[in-house]
C-alpha angles and dihedrals in degrees: 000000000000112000126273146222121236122211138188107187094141138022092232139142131235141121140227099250115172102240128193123308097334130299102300118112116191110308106140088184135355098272109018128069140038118309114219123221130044116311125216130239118251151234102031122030118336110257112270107028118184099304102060087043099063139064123223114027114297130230106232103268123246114245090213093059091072129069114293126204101214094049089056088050102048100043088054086049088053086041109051104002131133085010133113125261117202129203101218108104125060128242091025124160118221138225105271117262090258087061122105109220145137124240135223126195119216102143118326135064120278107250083237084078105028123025123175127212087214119021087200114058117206103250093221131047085231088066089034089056087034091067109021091214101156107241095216137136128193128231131207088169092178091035106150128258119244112236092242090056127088113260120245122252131232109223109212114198100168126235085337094076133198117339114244137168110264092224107052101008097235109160123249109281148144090291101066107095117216120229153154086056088312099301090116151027144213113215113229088220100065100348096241113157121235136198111243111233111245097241088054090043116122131163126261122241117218098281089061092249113123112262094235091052091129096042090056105069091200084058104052098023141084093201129036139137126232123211098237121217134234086280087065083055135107107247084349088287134136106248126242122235113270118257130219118230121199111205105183118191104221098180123130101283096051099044089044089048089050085234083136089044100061091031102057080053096051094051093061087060101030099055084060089073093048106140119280140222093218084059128096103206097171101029106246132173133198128249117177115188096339089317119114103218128193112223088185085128091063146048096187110110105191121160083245092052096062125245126309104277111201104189117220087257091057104093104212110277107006099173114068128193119302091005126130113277089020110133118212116258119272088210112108123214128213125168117207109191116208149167109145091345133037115241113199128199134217099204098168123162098258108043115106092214128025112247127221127206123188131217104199096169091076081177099082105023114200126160111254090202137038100164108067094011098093114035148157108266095220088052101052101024094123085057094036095053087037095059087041095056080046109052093067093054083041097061106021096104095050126132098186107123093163118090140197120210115164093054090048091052085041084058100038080058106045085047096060093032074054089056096038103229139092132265156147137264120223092201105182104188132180108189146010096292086257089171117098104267138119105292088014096157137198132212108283090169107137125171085186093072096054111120093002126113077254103054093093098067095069081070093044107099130232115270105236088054085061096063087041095058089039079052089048091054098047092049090050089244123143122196129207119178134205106209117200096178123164092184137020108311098181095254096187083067112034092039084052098090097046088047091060105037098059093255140117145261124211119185119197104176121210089352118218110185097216089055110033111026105089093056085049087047092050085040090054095040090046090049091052104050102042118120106257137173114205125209092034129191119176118193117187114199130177142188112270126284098053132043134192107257102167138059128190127170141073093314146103133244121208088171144004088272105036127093106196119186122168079212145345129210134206084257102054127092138187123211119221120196120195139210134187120245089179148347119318116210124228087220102058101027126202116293129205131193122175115193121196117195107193141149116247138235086262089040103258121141117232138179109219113194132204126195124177122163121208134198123243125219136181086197115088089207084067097052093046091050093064108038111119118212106218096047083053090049100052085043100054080041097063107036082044091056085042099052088049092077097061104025132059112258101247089060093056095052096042083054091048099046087041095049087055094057090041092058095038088047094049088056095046093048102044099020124032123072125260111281161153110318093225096061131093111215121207131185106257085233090053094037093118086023084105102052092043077054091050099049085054094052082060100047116127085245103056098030114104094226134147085196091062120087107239090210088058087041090049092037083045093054088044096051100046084045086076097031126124131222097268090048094051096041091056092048103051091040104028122194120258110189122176111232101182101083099025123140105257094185097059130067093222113106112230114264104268114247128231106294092250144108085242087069099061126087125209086230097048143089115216125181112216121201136174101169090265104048133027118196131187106204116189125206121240086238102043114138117266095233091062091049095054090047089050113039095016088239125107100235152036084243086055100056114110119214084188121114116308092355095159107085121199105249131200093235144082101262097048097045094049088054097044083046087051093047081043093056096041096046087048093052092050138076099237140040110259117220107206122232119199110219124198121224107251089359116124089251093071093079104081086051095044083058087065086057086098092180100054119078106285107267083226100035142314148084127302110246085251097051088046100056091052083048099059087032083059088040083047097054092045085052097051099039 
């Protein structure tokens, strides 16, 4: 049995009796059904807090009596940080995402690509329902490689493409057993022998393993890429490279802002750091027929050629952009204008001038140009950075403030459908699309809906926008879109076609230049360079006895077993859920294998595979014992988001808050020891699970609140639907790190506090982060030399919130900040603007709402009032 944590939040009485048929009261599916028990009001404290629960009168209790996050954080970073985790036993749990630690692959997948949210699945679907533990993984199949990790290999075998069992089609991997003296193989999955192709045939040693088990990298791996061949191809083509569109709204409130201004400079810079086919963005290596090759000679990367090999000594990307041995970027460029109409541009090499041509009729888009639309940027640098320098005098004196946006993202599409290849659309957008034209929307923002049955359809998208993203998919085109709004601009439905086609929103409300510039220009940087594959297709398949039935993330499903995705980024992940269709057996364990088909950045079609085995256990203290927080977190956070579209609120969050007591009273009842009948008794693995839940009951997204923009809650839902565990982790628990008495001499960054106003001090200067958003919040009675280190003014009465208000100062103090802002920016997404907050100023709101364990500034329990209510869900439960 794993440890456990006791604690004491209530003097009450109550008993383990064994009820009926284990915990579980009616609920048929996760979201569907009638939930038995009693359910809490919500926004604001549940109903009967301590002090109702207990009997006689109650001390106030101690906060740091109950679990801490960063206790937990920081005592598996003392525990297993800095060390090497290696993939070569089943069932094993990884370090947690705030861990810093080095993987080595010897068989399963790196946690940086798969993460569970148990590492021992129930062998029956009794246990599984018993518990309501979600079987789940989740998968960054693109997640970047640290530069201290090996790099993965690309297996070439020829026309004869990747090995797969005949029967489900899993690839090649460390589960297929060898036998008969090496001339066949039965496949892990579902265990079909197969006969070995003569040129893959090798002799067996004595243990039965081939003898050339370590020179084959989909033998001894968990991750590996394979080259694909002209079957894994659209039309049975080669693919082209993708192209980038830049779709640039030039209506009244951009030009006015100077958005068009700064980005039109930026492009001529920034075209020049396109991907490149000389880089390496994921570290891969080539391996042809069980020999590792080097293809330093050339940079020629031709399906005949072999797959990109990046030795251990390459560092990623090496060369950079203008150096010696750098190819130019495959990526073409083309740039579409538009308000009311769409202006197009032939930019080709030769012309003199770039030429626009206009489409006026937005109701049946079609692309006015082919040749001259779509071009290499070195090749038509002198046109490109002559139209850029152009567009700002074009449209200064314009007086269009109305806006189309469905029939911008239907051209950027038939353009690149015209050119057959993938691609990607730059959309940058300042206001709801008002002008006559297909998916032309109106304000539907209505305060009046808000906690009421009616309240999810202001996330639920326009129709039209729907087909539109299903049409993207199809075409291979990702959309990410820039939005400048100064008012509602209906984000569930604008905010529809990225979702689904694997890109990105950035909101930037009411843009100055001079204040928020230079976070667009790091967005945008950071948007462009990212590694990226185009044309996606993701298949999850697993050993028999349990299957994936669910999906969540920025993608799109054609059917119930198809993962599409236009494109997919080293920040996206999908969320797979799991249910058993049989038994599972201890010995063999469950086996998983996601394969992702997709195009790269140089237009070469590859095949990355993902392998990760898991123990099985008919034991619950097993599975307890293995669940991993984060991962169950990300997980609740995304079917919950999901289910909001089709469920009133209050029925998400009463799920959510019973399937927490559910999970906590299975493991008190079959797991924990006998004990006292006033202690709540929580899996060492789920101690802080409680207060992650809570914080999500809180979400914009989730919280019932007419303060809150509906556009922010709706952006909010969108943006959690593609995140990864490490993201997710970081929003629904953010870091809060005192700064006023920190070492300036050392690199390391001070140990983060508990996320709560009891924390702060009136003399000191805290910096506040959740991935999205970073705060510096300054305490009424901080000393003025800080101060004047810090903010370059001599007093508390002196610091601006205004605009850009932290300078960069020539001393220690400043310059280990700056390096601390630095770090944190560097390990996240996006780019992070900082806003200064004021102890007791009216700024200080949006950052009181990050302080996850105090009561929700806009509704919600504090973490402490959470906790008795789930112990008091938990007894009812039990008796």
């Amino acid at each position: 049995m794993g440890p456990m944590v006791w604690y004491h939040p209530v003097k009450t009485l109550f008993q383990c009796v064994d009820g009926p048929h284990g915990l579980v009261s009616a609920c048929p599916g996760q979201y569907g059904g009638p939930m038995g028990g009693p359910q809490p009001g919500y926004p604001g404290a549940f109903p009967g807090g301590a002090a109702q629960m207990a009997g006689p009168p109650q001390k106030k209790l101690d906060p740091d009596s109950i679990p801490s996050t960063t206790q937990v954080i920081e005592d598996d970073q003392t525990k297993r940080g800095g060390q090497v985790y290696t993939t070569n036993l089943r069932g094993q749990v990884p370090p947690l995402v705030t861990t810093d630690f080095v993987v080595q692959d010897q068989g399963n997948a790196s946690p940086r690509f798969m993460r569970c949210t148990t590492y021992s699945f129930p062998c029956t679907s009794d246990l599984a329902k018993q518990c309501q533990v979600p079987l789940a993984t989740i998968i960054k199949p693109l997640a970047t490689i640290p530069k201290n990790e090996a790099p993965l290999y690309v297996v070439n075998h020829g026309e004869a493409g990747p090995l797969r069992c005949n029967r489900c089609k899993a690839y090649m991997c460390p589960y297929m057993q060898f036998i008969d003296g090496g001339r066949r193989y039965q496949c892990g999955f579902c265990n079909c022998v197969n006969e070995v192709p003569v040129f893959y045939f090798q002799h067996l040693d004595h243990m039965g393993r081939r003898v050339d088990v370590y020179e084959r990298p989909e033998l001894s791996l968990g991750s590996y890429e394979y080259a694909a061949t002209l079957d894994y191809c659209r039309n049975n083509k080669p693919p082209s490279p993708p192209a980038f569109i830049f779709m640039i709204d030039v209506s009244y409130a951009n030009i006015k802002s100077g958005l068009v201004k700064m980005l039109c400079e930026e492009l001529k810079t920034l075209l020049d750091r396109l991907p490149r086919r000389g880089k390496n963005p994921w570290k891969l290596r080539r391996v042809r027929d069980g020999h590792e090759q080097c293809c330093c000679q050339s940079n020629e990367l031709s399906e005949s050629a072999g797959p990109l090999l990046s030795l251990p000594h390459c560092e990623r990307g090496t060369t950079g952009p203008g150096e010696e041995g750098a190819e130019s970027s495959g990526v073409r460029v083309g740039f579409v204008t538009y308000n009311k109409i769409l202006h197009f541009y032939n930019v080709k090499g030769g012309l003199a001038q770039p030429q626009m041509m206009v489409v006026s009729d937005v109701a049946e888009m079609f692309v006015p140009l082919l040749d001259g639309f779509l071009v290499n940027f070195q090749e038509s640098r002198s046109v490109i950075n002559n139209l850029l320098d152009q567009i700002p005098d074009m449209f200064a004196d314009t007086n269009e403030s109305e806006t189309v946006f469905a029939p911008v993202i239907q051209a950027g599409m038939e353009a690149l459908k015209a050119a057959e290849c993938s691609g990607k659309l730059f959309l940058f957008h300042s206001s709801l699309p008002t002008a006559e034209a297909p998916g032309k929307l109106r304000n539907r923002d209505d305060k009046k809906l808000i906690n009421t049955d009616k309240e999810k359809t202001l996330f639920q998208p326009q129709r039209l926008y729907e087909q539109l993203s299903k049409e993207c998919v199809a075409s291979g085109c990702c959309v990410d879109l820039f939005l400048f709004p100064s008012q509602y601009v209906d984000m569930a439905t604008m905010g529809e076609v990225p979702l689904r086609t694997g890109g990105s929103v950035y909101k930037y409300c009411n843009f100055q230049v001079e204040v928020d510039g230079d976070h667009f220009l790091c967005d945008l940087r950071k948007d462009v360079e990212k590694p990226i594959g185009f044309d996606a297709i993701m298949r999850v398949r697993t050993s028999t006895g349990f299957r994936a039935t669910d999906f969540f993330g920025a993608v799109y499903m054609n059917n119930t077993t198809d993962v599409e995705m236009a494109a997919i980024d080293c920040h996206k992940a999908v969320t797979v859920e799991f249910k058993h269709d049989d038994t599972l057996s201890e010995e063999t364990g469950a086996l998983i294998q996601c394969a992702l088909l997709y195009t790269t950045i140089s237009g070469q079609r590859r095949l990355r595979i993902h392998n990760l085995a898991l123990n099985c256990s008919s034991q619950l203290a097993d599975l307890y014992k293995s669940c991993e927080t984060d991962a169950l977190v990300n997980f609740f956070a995304k079917s919950a988001y999901r289910a909001m579209v089709n469920q009133p609120l209050k029925t998400v969050r009463e799920i959510l808050v019973n399937q927490t007591a559910h999970m906590l009273a299975c493991y008190r009842k079959n797991c924990a020891s006998p004990s006292a009948v006033s202690q709540l008794i929580l899996p060492d693995a789920m101690k802080v699970f409680p207060v992650y839940m809570n914080s999500l009951l809180k979400s914009a997204a989730l919280v019932g609140s007419v303060e809150l923009s509906t556009d922010e809650r709706a952006l909010h839902r969108q943006t959690v639907t593609g995140m990864g565990v490490e993201e997710s982790q970081a929003l629904f628990y953010p870091r809060l790190i005192p700064l006023h008495n920190m070492e300036v001499d050392g690199e390391a960054i001070p140990t983060p506090l508990r996320c709560s106003e009891e924390r702060l001090s009136e003399g000191g200067l805290f910096l506040l982060e959740n991935g999205r958003q970073l705060f510096l919040w300054l305490g009424q009675a901080c000393p003025p030399d800080l101060i004047q280190n810090i903010f370059n003014v001599p007093s508390f009465a002196h610091v601006s919130c205004e605009g850009n208000s932290l300078p960069k100062l020539d001393n220690p103090h400043s310059k280990k900040l700056w390096s601390i802002v630095s770090h944190i920016t560097g390990q996240r997404p996006h780019s992070m603007k900082l806003l200064v907050v004021k102890q007791k100023d009216r700024s200080e709101l949006p950052f009181r709402q990050h302080l996850v364990e105090d009561k929700g500034v806009h509704g919600g329990a504090s973490y402490m009032d959470f906790l008795c209510y789930v112990h008091r869900e938990i007894r009812q439960l039990l008796t």
